[in-house]
N, C-alpha and C positions, 0 to 999 in steps of 0.2 A: 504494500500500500504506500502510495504517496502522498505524505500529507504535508500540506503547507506551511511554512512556520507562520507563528503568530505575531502580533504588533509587536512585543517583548523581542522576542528573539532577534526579528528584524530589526531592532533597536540597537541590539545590544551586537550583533552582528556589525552594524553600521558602524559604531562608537568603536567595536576594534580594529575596523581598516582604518580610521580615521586616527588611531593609535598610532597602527603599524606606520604607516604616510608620516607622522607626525616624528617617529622615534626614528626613521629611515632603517633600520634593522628587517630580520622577518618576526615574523610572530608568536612571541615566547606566550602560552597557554597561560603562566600563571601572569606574567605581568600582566597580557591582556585584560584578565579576568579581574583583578584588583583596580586598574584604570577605569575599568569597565561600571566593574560592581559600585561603587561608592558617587558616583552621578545618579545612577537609576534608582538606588535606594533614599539619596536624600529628596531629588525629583521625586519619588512616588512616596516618602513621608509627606512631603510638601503639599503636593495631592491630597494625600488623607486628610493632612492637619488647617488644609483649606477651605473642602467640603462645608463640614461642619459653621467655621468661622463666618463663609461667605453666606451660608443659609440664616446664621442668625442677626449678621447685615440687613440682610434683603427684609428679613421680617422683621425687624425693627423698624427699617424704610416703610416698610408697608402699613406697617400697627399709625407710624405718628402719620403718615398720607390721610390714612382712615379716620383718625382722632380730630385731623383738622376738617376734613368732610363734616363730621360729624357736630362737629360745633359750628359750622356754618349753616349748615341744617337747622340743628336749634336755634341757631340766632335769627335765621328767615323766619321759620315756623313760629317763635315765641309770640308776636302779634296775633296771629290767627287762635292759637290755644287761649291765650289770654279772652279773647273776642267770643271764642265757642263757651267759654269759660263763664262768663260773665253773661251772654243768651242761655244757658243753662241754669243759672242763679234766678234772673230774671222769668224765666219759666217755669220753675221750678216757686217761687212766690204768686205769682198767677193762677195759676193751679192751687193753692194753696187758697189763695182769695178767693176763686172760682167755686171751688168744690168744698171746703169747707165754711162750718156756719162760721157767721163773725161774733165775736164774745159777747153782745148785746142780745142778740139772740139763745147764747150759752146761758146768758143769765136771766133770761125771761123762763126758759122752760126750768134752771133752776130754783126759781122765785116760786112757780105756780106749785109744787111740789113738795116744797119744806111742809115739815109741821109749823103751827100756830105760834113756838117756844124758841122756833131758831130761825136765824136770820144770817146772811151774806156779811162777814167783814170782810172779804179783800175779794177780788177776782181782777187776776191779770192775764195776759197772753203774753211771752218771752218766744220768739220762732217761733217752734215749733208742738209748744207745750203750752196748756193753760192750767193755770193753777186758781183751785178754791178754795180756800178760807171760810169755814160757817163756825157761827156760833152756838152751839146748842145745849142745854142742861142734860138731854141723854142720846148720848150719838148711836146708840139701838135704834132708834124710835128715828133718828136721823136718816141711818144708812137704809133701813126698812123703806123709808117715802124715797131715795133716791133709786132704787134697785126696781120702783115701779115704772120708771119712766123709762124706756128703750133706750134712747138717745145719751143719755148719762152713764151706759153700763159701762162706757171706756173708763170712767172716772177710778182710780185708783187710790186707796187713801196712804199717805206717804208719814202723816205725822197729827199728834193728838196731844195735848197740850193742857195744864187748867188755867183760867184764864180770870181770875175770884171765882165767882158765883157759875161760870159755865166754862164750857170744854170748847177748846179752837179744834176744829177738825181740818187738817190740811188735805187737798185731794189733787191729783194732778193726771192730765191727758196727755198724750202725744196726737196730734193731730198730723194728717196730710198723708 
């Protein structure tokens, strides 16, 4: 069989005529071989120990390329997020307005409702949340008349209090 030699070989072949030319002599095996060897071994460490190096060049090149893309990106886009941002807010209170009662309302259907003994001290709306404040001498008798109205079942009682002569019963909703 006849086979070809390899890139190596041919290399290395090459590098000894280029010896032998060089020394004007013929071609002593071992010197050639020593001339030879210690070019193609530092060249092919160099090789190896280049691989690696040039690969994590390039992808460092590439990561800050991307970095800088990427914050130009965000700096165009920040306007428009900001803008969806803020119609989302706004949308989000309309709806709000829209579909839920307004506390005027909250406090009519909890006015009709009380017993005879207790009475509204505070009603606010904060967001998302309203809070009620009654004053009553038995918050039994209280919770009893709120539990008949549908509309109040959201009401949640958060805090109970004495207050002299009657009890603060605090109640609070999440609305929207």
């Amino acid at each position: 069989m006849d086979r070809t030699p390899s890139l190596i070989e041919r290399a290395i072949a090459r590098m000894r005529m280029a010896a032998d030319a060089a020394t004007g002599d013929g071609f002593s095996p071992a010197r050639g071989m020593a001339a030879v060897q210690w070019p193609v071994a530092i060249a092919l460490a160099a090789v190896i120990a280049l691989g690696p190096l040039l690969t994590l060049i390039g992808a460092s090149a590439i990561e800050r390329d991307a970095r800088r893309e990427a914050a130009a990106v965000i700096a165009q886009a920040a306007p428009r997020v900001a803008a969806a941002t803020a119609s989302r807010a706004a949308r989000a209170s309309l709806r709000s307005a829209t579909y839920e009662a307004p506390v005027a309302v909250w406090l009519d259907r909890v006015a009709r409702v009380l017993p005879a003994d207790a009475r509204i001290a505070v009603m606010r709306r904060r967001g998302a949340t309203i809070d009620l404040q009654l004053s009553t001498p038995d918050p039994d008798r209280l919770r009893g008349a709120l539990r008949r109205e549908p509309m109040l079942a959201g009401f949640r009682e958060v805090d109970q209090r004495r207050a002299g002569a009657v009890l603060l019963v605090t109640l609070r909703r999440t609305v929207g």
